[in-house]
N, C-alpha and C positions, 0 to 999 in steps of 0.2 A: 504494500500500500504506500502511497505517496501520498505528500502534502497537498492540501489546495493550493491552487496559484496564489491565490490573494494572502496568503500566508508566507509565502518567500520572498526576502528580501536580498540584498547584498552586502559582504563583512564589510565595513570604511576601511578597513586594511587592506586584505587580499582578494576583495570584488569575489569572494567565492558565495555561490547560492548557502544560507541559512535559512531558519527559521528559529522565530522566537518563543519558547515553553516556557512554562512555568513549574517547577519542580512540584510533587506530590509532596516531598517531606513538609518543605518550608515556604514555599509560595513565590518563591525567588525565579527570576528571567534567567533562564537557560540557552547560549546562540548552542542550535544542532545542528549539523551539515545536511541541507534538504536534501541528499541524493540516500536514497538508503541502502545501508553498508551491514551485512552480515556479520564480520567483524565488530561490530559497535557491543558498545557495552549499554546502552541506555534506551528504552522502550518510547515511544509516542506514541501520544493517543491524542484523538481530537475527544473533547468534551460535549456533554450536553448544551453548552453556553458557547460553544464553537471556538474556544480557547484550546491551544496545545498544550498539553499534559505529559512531562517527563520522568519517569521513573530509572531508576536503577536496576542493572539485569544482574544477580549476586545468585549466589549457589543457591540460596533459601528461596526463592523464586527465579529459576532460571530459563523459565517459559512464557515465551508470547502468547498473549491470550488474542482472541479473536477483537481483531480493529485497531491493533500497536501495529508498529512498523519500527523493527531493528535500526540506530542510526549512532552514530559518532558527534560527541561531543566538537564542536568547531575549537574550544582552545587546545583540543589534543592535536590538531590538524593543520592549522592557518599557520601560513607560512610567513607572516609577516606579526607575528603576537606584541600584544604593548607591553611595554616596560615595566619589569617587575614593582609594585609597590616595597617602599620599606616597612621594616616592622615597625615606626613608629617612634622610633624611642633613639636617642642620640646617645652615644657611649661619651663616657667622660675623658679629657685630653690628659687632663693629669694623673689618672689612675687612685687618687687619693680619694679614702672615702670622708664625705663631707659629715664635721660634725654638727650634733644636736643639742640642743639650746642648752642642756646643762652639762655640755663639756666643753664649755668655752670658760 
């Protein structure tokens, strides 16, 4: 099974066909490579509200049910991916830990 048209878009990066899901877990926008890949590790499904629905394909359900279609994550794929995020947090230059107000 294959995406609807009106459901695929193209990556800003690598002009490759996706489509945009929303994970089952947490509700979070998922890009998947609209072409469908046997290889893939991740389930589609259109919903009753005509939204794409992406699960995880794990030993403990490792079966396509009737109306998914087998596909690949686009960040495992895209050939031009964006720049990793940092963690956040800046390391110290001096190495020395800073003390607290009753050890000065």
């Amino acid at each position: 099974m294959k995406p609807a048209s009106h459901h695929i878009t193209r990556c800003r990066r690598c002009t490759a066909p996706i489509v945009w899901c929303l994970t089952s877990a947490n509700g979070r926008r998922q890009p998947v490579n609209a072409v469908p890949d046997e290889e893939g590790n991740v389930a589609v499904s259109s919903g009753a509200d005509g939204v794409l629905y992406v699960r995880t394909v794990t030993a403990a359900r490792p079966d396509i049910r009737p109306g998914e279609w087998r596909a690949m994550p686009h960040h495992a794929t895209c050939t031009s991916p964006p720049p990793r995020r940092s963690s956040g947090g800046q390391r110290a230059t001096s190495g020395a830990v800073r003390p607290v107000p009753w050890q000065r």
